[in-house]
C-alpha positions in Angstrom: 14.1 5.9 18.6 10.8 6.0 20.3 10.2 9.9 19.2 10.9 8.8 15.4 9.2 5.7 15.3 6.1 7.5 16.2 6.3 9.8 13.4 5.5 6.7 11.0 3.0 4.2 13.0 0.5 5.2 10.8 -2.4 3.3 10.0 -1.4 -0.2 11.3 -2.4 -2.8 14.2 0.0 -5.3 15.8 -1.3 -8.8 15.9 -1.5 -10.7 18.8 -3.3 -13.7 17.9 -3.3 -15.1 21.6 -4.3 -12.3 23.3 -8.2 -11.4 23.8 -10.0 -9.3 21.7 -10.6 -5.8 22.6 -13.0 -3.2 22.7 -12.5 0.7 21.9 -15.3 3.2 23.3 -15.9 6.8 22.9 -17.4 10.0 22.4 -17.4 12.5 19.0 -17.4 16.4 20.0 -16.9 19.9 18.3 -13.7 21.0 20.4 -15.1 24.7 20.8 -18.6 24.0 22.1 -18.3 20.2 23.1 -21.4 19.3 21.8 -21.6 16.1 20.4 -21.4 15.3 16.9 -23.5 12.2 15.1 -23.0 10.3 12.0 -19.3 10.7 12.3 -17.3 7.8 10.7 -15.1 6.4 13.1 -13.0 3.2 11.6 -9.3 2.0 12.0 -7.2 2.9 9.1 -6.4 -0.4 6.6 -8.6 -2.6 8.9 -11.8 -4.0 8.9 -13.5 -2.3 11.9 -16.1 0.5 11.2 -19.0 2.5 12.8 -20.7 6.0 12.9 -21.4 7.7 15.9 -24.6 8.0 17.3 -27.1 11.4 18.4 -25.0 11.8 21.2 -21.6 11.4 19.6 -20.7 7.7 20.8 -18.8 4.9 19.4 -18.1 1.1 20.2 -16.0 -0.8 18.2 -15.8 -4.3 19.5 -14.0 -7.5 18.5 -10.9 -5.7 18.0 -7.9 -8.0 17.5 -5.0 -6.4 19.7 -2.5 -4.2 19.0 -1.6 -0.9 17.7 -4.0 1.4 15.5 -4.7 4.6 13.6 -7.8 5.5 14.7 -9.6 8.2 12.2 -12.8 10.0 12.9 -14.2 12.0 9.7 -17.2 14.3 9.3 -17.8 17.2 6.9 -17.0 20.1 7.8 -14.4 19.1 10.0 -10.3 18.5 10.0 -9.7 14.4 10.4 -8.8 13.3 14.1 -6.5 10.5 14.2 -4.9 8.6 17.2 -2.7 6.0 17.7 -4.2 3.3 19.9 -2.8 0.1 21.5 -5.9 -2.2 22.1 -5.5 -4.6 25.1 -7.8 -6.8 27.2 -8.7 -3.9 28.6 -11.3 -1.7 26.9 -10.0 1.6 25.2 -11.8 4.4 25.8 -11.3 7.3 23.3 -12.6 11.3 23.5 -12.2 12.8 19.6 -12.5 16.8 19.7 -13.2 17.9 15.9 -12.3 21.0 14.5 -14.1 23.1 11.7 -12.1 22.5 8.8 -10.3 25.7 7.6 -10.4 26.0 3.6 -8.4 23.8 1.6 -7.4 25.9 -1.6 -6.3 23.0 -4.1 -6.3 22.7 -8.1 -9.3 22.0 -9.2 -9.5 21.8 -13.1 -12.5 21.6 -15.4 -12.1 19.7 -18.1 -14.3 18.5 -21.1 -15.5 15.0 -20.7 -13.4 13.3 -23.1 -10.2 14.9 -21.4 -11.4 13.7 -17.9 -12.4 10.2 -19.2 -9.1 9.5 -20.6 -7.6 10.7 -16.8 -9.9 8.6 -15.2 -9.4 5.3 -17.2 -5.7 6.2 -16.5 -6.2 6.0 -13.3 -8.1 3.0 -12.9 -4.9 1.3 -15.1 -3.0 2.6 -12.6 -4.8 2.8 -9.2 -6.6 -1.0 -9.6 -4.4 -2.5 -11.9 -5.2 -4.6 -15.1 -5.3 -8.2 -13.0 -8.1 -10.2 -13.6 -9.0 -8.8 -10.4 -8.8 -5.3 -10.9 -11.6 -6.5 -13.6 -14.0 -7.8 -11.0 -13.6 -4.2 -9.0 -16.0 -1.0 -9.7 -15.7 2.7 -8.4 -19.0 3.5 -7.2 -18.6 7.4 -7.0 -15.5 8.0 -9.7 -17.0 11.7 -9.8 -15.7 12.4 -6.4 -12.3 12.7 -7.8 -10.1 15.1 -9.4 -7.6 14.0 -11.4 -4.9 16.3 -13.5 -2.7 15.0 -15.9 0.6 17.3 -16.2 1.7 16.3 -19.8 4.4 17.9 -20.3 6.5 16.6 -16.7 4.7 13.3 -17.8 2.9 12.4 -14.4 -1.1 12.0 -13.5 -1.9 13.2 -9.9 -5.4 13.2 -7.8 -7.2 13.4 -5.1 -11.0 12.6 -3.8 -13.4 15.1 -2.1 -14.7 11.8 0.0 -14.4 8.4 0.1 -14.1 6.5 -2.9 -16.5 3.6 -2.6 -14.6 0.1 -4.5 -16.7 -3.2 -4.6 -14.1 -5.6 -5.2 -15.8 -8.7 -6.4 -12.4 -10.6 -6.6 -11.6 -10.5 -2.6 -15.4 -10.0 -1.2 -14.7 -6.3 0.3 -16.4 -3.1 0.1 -13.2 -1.2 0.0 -14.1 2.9 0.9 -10.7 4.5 0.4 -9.9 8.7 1.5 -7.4 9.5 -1.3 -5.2 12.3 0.2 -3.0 12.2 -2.8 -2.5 10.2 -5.9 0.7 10.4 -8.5 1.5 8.2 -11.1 5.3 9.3 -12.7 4.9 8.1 -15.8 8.6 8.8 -16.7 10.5 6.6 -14.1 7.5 4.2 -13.8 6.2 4.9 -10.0 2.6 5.2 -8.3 2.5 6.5 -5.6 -0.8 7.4 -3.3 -1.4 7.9 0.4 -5.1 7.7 2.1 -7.4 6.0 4.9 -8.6 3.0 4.0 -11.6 1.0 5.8 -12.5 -2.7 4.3 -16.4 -4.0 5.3 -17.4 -7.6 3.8 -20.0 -7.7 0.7 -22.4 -9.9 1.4 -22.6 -12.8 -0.6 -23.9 -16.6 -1.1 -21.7 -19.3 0.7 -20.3 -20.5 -2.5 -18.6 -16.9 -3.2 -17.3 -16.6 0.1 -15.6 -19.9 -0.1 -14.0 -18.5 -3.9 -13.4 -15.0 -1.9 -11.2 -17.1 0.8 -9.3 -19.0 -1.2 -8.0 -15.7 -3.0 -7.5 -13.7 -0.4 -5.4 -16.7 0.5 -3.7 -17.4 -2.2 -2.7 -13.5 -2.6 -1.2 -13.5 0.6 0.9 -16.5 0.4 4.2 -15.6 -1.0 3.1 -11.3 -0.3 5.1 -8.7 1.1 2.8 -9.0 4.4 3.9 -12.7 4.0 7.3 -12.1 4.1 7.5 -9.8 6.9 5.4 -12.0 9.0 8.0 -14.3 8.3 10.9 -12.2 9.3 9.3 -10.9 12.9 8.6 -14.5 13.8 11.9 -16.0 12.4 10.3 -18.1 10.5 11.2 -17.3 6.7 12.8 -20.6 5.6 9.9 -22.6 6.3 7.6 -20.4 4.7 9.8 -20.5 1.7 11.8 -17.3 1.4 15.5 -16.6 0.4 16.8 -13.5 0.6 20.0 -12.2 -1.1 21.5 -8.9 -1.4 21.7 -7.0 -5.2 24.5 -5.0 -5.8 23.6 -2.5 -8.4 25.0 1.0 -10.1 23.5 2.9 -13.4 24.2 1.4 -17.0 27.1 4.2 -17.9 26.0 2.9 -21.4 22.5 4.1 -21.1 21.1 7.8 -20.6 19.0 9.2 -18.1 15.5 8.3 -18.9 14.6 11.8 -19.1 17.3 12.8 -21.6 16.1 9.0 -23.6 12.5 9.9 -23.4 12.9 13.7 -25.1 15.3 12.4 -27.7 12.3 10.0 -28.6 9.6 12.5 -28.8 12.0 14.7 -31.0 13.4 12.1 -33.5 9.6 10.8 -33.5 8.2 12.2 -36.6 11.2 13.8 -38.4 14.3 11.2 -38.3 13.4 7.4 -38.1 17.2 6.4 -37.8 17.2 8.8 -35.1 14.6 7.5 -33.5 15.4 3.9 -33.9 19.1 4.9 -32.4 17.4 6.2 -29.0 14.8 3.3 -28.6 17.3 1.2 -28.8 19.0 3.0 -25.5 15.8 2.8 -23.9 15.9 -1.2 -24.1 19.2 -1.6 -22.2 19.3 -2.4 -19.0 19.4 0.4 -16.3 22.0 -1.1 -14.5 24.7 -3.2 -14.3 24.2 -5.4 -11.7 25.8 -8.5 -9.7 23.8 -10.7 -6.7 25.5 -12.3 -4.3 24.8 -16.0 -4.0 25.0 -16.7 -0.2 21.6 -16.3 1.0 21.0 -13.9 4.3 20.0 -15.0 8.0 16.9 -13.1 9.5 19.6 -11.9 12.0 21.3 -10.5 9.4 18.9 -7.9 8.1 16.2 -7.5 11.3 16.6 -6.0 14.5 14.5 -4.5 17.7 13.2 -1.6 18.5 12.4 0.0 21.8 8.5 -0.6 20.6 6.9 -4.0 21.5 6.2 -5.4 18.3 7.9 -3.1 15.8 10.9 -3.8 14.4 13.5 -2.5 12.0 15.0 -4.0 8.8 18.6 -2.8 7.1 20.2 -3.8 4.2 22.9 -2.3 1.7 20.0 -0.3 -0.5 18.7 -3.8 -2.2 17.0 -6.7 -0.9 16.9 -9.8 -3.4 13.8 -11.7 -1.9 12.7 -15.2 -3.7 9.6 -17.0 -2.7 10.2 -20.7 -3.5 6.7 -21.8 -3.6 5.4 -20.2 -6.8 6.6 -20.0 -10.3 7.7 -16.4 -11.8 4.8 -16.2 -14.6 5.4 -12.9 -15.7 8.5 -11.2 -17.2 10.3 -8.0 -15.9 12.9 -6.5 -18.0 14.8 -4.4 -15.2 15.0 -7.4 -12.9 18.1 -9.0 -13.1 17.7 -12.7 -12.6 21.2 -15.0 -13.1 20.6 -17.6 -16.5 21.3 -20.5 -13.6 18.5 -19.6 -10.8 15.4 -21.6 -10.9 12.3 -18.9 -11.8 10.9 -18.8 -8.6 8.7 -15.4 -8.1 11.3 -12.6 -7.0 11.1 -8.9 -5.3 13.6 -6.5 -4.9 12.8 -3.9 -1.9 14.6 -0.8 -3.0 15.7 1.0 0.8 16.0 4.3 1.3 17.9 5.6 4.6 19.5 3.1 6.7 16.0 1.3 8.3 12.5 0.8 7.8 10.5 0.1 10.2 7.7 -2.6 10.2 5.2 -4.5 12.5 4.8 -7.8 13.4 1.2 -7.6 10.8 3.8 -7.6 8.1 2.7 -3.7 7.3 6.0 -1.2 6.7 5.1 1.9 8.8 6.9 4.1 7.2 5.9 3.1 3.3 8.5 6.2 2.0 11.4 4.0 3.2 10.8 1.5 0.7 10.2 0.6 -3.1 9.0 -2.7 -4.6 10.0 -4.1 -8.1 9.5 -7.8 -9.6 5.9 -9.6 -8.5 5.1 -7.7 -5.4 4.8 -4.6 -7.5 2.0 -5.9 -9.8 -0.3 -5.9 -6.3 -2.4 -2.7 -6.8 -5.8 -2.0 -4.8 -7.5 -5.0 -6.1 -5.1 -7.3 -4.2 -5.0 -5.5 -1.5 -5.7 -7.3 2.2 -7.0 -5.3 5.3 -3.7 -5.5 7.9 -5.8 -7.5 10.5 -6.2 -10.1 7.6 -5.0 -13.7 9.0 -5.2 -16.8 6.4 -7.9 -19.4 7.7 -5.3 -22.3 8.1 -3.3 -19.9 10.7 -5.8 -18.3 12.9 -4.9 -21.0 15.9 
């Protein structure tokens, strides 16, 4: 267990909010010559804690809320180092050996600017959403990516040659995000994107900070973090989640998407009953589907792992969660909701294998076990919170 569990830890902290903070030292240095290197970025991957190293190749990061980390050093020139950490009282001392980066031969396609502009805006659709948030959020450097649109498998994919720098206006965080891949499959709806994220406050006057709070509050009240929270400390009835499980198979009445989506493009200009016939198909429901009404125990679905503070959540393939604090505001034509259940905002988390593994932050560590639909799949970068992110009225 221990051997695969490591394979996923990823980029995310364990919170212990009792525990004192902790402090992580250390030194920057080319592995062949040991000669220190300065101006490295060294942060903690989807936190808030930062630096870069100085002429002699140190680091402190202090203030460091315990638990486990991704710790990610970045220069150019050189291959990423990354470490998992467990911060303690005791201070953590780290030495990071960097290695000349060999080569990376990937696409790169010119295109002309209108042809680039319409990939970019797609991405922004698709990378910060369309929330009134994602509308108070700016790409400082959207040059630094490269973006390729493959039109005819219907999917947009990207990357960035550095950091992309995000002020997001809506939360109060510079967000500086190293896309290491970016794919939006426009065909069966999914984004997908992996990358190291680091989250430093924008300065602003006290009246924004208190607006800035109060959002980053309300968007994690009722959030997948939320709910995970919840479910490590057993206390997911009281912070107003029910969980049911979906049973669900494909809609024999209703094509694969693919075969839909080709008919439509065909029929498009040359036979309008055609065409009405297969849009039609394309606005049944996908499945056929049935939830059962008793709701689940935390007992039923969670269970420990040999790792303090990780732990492992199983269901039959879908997990029906309702938070009963908030209203459903927006409508979702492939989620199935019975005509007799109050409308409550609802997420189903799609499981792949037989676990996924997440810490007691609330974070999934291994994010390809898992799939969001309903409301927590409208969160895109703009609603995003840093993992060591705790809501003001909990912090005691």
């Amino acid at each position: 267990m221990r051997s695969l569990l490591m394979l996923f830890m990823g980029f995310f902290l364990v919170v212990n909010c009792q525990a004192q903070n902790g402090t992580i030292t250390g030194k920057v240095t080319v592995k062949s010559s040991h000669a220190p290197l300065a101006k490295a970025s060294v942060f903690l991957s989807n936190a808030t804690f930062g630096t870069v190293t100085g002429e002699d190749g140190s680091f402190t990061l202090s203030g460091v809320r315990p638990g486990q980390y991704e710790l990610v050093v970045t220069t150019v020139g050189y291959e990423d180092y990354m470490q998992t950490i467990l911060v303690g009282a005791k201070p953590v001392t780290v030495e990071a050996e960097m290695v000349p980066k060999v080569t990376e031969l990937r696409e790169v396609v010119i295109t002309s600017g209108g042809s680039w502009k319409r990939n970019y805006d797609n991405f922004v659709h698709d990378f910060l959403g369309t929330s009134e948030d994602a509308k108070k959020c700016r790409i400082l450097n959207p040059k630094d990516l490269n973006l390729l649109n493959h039109k005819t498998k219907r999917y947009l994919e990207g990357y960035s040659y550095d950091f992309l720098d995000i002020d997001n206006y809506a939360l109060g965080y510079k967000v500086k995000i190293l896309l290491k891949s970016f794919k939006t499959d426009y065909l069966n709806h999914i984004i997908s994107w992996t990358g190291k994220v680091l989250y430093q406050e924008l300065p602003g006057t006290a009246e924004q900070k208190k607006k800035w709070a109060a959002r980053r509050e309300e968007l994690y009240y009722g959030s997948a973090m939320h709910f995970y929270r919840s479910l490590a400390t057993n206390t997911m009835d009281k912070d107003g989640f029910v969980i049911r499980i979906l049973q669900r198979k494909p809609n024999r009445k209703r094509p694969e998407e693919e075969v839909i989506q080709q008919k439509i493009d065909k029929f498009r200009m040359t036979n309008r009953d055609s065409l009405n016939y297969w849009v039609g198909l394309s606005e049944l429901s996908k499945y056929d589907e049935n939830l059962i009404r008793q709701p689940l125990k935390v007992e039923d679905v969670l269970h420990k792992t040999e790792d303090p503070g990780v732990f492992a959540i199983a269901f039959p393939k879908y997990l029906y969660v309702v938070y009963t604090r908030r209203r459903e505001t927006v409508y979702f034509k492939d989620l199935f909701r019975p005509l007799d259940m109050e409308n409550f905002e609802t997420s189903i988390i799609n499981l792949y294998g037989n676990y996924a593994f997440f810490d007691t932050n609330g974070i999934v560590l291994s994010p390809d076990s898992t799939m969001l639909e309903g409301a927590w799949s409208l969160s895109k970068v703009a609603e995003m919170l840093p993992v060591d992110y705790v809501p003001a009225d909990t912090k005691n």
